[in-house]
Biotite code that builds the C-alpha atoms (Angstrom):
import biotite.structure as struc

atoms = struc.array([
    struc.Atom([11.024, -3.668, 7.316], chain_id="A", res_id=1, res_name="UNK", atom_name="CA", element="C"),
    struc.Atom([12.685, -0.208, 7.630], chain_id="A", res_id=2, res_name="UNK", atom_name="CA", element="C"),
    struc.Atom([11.043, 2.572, 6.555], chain_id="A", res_id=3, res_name="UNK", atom_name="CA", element="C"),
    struc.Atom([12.682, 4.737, 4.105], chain_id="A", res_id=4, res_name="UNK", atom_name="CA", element="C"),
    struc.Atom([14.961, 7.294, 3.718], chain_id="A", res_id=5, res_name="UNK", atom_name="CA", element="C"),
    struc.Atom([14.623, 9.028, 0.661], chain_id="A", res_id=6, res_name="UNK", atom_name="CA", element="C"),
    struc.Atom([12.064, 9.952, -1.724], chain_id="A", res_id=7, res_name="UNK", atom_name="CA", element="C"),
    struc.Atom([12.753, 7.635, -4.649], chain_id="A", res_id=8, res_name="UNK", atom_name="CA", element="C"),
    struc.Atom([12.774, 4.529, -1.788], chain_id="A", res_id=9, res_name="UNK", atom_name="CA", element="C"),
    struc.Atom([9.710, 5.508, -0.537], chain_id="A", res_id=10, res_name="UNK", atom_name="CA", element="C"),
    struc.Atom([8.334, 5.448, -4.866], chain_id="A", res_id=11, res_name="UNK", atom_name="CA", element="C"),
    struc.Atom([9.772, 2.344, -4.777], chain_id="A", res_id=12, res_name="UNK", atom_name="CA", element="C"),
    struc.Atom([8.181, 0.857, -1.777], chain_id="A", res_id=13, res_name="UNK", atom_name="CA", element="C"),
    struc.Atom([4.577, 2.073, -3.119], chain_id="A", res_id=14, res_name="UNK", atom_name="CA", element="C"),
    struc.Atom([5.466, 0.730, -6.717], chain_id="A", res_id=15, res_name="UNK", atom_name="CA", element="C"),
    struc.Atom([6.594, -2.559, -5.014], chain_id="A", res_id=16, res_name="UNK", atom_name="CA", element="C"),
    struc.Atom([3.031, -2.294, -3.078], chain_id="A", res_id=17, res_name="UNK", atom_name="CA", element="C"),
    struc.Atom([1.472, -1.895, -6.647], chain_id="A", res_id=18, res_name="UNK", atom_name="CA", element="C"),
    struc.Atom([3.178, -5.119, -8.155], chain_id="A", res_id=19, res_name="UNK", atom_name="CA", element="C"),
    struc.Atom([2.007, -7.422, -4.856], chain_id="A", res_id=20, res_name="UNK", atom_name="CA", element="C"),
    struc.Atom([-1.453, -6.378, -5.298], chain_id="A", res_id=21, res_name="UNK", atom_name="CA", element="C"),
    struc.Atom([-1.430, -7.600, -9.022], chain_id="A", res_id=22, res_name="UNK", atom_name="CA", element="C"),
    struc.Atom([0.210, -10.553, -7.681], chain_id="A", res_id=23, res_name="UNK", atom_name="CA", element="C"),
    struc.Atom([-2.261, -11.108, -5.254], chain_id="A", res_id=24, res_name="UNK", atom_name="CA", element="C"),
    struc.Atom([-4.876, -10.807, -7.308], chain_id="A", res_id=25, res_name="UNK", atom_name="CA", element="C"),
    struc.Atom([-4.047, -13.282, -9.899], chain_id="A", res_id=26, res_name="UNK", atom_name="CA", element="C"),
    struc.Atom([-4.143, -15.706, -7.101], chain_id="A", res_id=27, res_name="UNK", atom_name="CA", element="C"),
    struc.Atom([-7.369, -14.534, -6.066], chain_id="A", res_id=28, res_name="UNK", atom_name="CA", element="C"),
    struc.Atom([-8.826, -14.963, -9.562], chain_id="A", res_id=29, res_name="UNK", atom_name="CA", element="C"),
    struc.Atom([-7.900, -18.612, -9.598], chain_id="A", res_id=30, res_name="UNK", atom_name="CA", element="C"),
    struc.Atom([-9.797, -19.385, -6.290], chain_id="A", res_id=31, res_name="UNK", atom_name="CA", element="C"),
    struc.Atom([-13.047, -19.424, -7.270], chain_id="A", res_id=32, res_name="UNK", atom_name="CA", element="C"),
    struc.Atom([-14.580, -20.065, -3.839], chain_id="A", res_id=33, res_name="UNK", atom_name="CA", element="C"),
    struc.Atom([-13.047, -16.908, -2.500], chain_id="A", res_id=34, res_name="UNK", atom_name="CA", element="C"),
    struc.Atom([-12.867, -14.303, -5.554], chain_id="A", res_id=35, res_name="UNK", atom_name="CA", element="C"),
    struc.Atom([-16.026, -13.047, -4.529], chain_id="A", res_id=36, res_name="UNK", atom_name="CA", element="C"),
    struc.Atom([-14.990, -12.093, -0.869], chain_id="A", res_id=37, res_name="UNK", atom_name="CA", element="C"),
    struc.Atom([-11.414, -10.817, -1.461], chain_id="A", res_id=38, res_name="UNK", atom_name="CA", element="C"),
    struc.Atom([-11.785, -9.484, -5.189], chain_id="A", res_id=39, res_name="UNK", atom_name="CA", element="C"),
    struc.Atom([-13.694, -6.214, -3.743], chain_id="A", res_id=40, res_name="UNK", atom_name="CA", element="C"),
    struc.Atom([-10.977, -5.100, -1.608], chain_id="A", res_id=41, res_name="UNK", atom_name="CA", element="C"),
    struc.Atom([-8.051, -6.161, -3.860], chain_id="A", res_id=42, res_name="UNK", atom_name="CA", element="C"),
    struc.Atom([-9.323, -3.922, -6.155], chain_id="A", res_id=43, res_name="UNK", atom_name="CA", element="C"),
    struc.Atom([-10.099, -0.801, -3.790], chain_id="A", res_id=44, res_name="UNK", atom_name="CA", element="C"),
    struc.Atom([-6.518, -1.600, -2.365], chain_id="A", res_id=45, res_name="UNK", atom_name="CA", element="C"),
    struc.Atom([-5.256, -1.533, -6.159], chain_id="A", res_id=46, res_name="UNK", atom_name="CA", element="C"),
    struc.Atom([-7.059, 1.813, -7.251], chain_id="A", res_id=47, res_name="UNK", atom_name="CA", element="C"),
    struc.Atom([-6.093, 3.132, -3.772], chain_id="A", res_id=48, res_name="UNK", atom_name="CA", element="C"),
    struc.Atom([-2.267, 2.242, -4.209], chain_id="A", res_id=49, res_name="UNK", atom_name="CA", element="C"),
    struc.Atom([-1.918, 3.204, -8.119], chain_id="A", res_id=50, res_name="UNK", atom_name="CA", element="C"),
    struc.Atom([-3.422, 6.742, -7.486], chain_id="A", res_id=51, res_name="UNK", atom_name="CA", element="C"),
    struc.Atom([-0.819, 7.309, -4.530], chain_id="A", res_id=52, res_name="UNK", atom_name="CA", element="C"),
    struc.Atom([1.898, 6.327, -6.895], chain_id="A", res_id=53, res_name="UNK", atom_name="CA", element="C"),
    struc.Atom([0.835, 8.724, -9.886], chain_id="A", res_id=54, res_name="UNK", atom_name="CA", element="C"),
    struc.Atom([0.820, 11.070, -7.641], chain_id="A", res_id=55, res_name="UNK", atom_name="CA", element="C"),
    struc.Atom([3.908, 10.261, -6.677], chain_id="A", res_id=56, res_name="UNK", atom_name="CA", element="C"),
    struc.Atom([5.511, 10.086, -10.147], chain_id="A", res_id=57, res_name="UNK", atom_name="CA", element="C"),
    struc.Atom([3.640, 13.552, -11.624], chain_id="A", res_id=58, res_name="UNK", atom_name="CA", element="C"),
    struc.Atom([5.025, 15.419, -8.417], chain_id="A", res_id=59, res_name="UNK", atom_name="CA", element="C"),
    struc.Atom([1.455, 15.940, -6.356], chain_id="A", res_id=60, res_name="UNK", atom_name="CA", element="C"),
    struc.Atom([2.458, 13.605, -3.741], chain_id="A", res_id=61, res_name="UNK", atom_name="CA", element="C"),
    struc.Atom([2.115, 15.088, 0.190], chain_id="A", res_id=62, res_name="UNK", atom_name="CA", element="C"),
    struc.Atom([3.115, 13.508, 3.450], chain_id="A", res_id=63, res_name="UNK", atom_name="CA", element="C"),
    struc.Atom([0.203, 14.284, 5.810], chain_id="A", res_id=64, res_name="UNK", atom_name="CA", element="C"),
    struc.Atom([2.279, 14.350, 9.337], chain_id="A", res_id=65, res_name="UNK", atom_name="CA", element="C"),
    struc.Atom([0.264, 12.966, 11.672], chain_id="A", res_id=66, res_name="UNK", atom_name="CA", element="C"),
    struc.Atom([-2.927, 12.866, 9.631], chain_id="A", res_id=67, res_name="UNK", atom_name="CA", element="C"),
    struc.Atom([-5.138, 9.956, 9.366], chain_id="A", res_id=68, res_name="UNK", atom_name="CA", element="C"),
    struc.Atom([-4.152, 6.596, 7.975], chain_id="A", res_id=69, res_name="UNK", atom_name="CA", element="C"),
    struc.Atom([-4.201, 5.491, 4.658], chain_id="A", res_id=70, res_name="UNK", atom_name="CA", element="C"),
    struc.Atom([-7.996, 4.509, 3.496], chain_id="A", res_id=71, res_name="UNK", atom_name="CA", element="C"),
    struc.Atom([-6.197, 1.010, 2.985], chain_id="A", res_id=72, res_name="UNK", atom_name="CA", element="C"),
    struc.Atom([-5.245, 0.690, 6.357], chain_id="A", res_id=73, res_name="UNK", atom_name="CA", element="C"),
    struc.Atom([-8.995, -0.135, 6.788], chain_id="A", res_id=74, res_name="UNK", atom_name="CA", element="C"),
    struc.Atom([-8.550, -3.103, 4.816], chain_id="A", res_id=75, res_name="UNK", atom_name="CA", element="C"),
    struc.Atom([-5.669, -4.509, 6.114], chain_id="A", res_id=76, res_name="UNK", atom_name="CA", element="C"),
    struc.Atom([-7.131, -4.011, 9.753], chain_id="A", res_id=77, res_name="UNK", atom_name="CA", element="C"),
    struc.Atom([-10.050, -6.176, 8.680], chain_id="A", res_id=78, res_name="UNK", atom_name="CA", element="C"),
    struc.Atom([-8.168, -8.621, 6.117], chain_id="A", res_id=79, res_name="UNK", atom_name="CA", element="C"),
    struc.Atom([-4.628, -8.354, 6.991], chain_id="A", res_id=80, res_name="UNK", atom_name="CA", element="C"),
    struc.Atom([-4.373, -11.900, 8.259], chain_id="A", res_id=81, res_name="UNK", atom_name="CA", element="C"),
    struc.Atom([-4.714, -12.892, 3.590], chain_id="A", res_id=82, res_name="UNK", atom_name="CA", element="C"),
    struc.Atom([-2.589, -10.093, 3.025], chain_id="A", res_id=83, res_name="UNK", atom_name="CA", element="C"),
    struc.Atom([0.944, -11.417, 2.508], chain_id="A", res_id=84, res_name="UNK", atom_name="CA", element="C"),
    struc.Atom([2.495, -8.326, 2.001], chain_id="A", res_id=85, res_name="UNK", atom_name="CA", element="C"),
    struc.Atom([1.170, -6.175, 4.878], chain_id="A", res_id=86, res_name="UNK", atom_name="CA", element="C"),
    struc.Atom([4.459, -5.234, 6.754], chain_id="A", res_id=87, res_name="UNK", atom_name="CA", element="C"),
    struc.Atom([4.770, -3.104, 3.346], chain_id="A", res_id=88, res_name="UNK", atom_name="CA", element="C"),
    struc.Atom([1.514, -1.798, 3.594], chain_id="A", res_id=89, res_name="UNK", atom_name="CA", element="C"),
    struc.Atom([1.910, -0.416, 7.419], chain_id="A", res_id=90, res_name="UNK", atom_name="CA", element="C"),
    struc.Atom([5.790, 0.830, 6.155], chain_id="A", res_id=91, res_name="UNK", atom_name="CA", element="C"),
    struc.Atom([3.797, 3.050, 3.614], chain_id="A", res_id=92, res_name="UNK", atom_name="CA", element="C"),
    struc.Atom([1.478, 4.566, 5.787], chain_id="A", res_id=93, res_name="UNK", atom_name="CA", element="C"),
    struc.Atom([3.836, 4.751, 8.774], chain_id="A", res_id=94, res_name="UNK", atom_name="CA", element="C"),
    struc.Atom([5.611, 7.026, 6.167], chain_id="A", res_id=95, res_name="UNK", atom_name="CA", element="C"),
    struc.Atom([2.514, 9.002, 4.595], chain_id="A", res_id=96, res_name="UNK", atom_name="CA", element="C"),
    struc.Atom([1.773, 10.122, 8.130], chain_id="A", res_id=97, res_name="UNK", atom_name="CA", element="C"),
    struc.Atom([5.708, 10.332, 10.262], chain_id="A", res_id=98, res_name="UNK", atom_name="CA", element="C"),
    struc.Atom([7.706, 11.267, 7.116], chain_id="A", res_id=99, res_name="UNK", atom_name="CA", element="C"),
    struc.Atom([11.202, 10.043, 5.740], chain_id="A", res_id=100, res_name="UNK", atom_name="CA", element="C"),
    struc.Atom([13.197, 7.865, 8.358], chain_id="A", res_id=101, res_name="UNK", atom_name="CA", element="C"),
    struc.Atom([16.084, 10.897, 8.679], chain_id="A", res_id=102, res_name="UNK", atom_name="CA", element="C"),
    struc.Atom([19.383, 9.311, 10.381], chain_id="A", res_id=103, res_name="UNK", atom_name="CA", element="C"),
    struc.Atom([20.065, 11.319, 13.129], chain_id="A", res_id=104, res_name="UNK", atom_name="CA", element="C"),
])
């Protein structure tokens, strides 16, 4: 997965983020032997990921070059083997942290 380029693709790659944890969580809600485990960080994920994107859309949004990780990146370091959609997850942070992929 590339990261991206411009603003709006990065918006899009966090609203994207925002639609596969919903997604993930209905799944999650149907397994009753594991909702209990994996509900807890779905939802901290899902807070996590919708405040990044209002921030985002409202205009409050800052990079933080070479700060620390996401807090999700936590998560998917300790549950990113059930998380489908992590290549999406480390594009985001890769980006919070290094910036917009500028072509040289």
């Amino acid at each position: 997965m590339k990261n991206p380029k411009t603003v709006d693709e990065y918006i899009d790659l966090v609203h994207q983020a925002v639609y596969e944890v919903d997604e993930l969580r209905a799944v999650v809600e149907e397994d009753e032997d594991r909702k209990g485990m994996i509900l807890p960080w779905v939802d901290a994920m899902d807070v996590e990921l919708r405040g990044m994107y209002e921030t985002m859309v409202n205009g409050t949004y800052q990079f933080d070059p070479n700060g620390p990780d996401l807090p999700f990146m936590g998560i998917i370091k300790r549950f990113g083997a059930n998380i489908p959609f992590k290549p999406l997850l480390n594009v985001i942070n890769h980006t919070h942290r290094f910036g917009l992929e500028i072509d040289s």
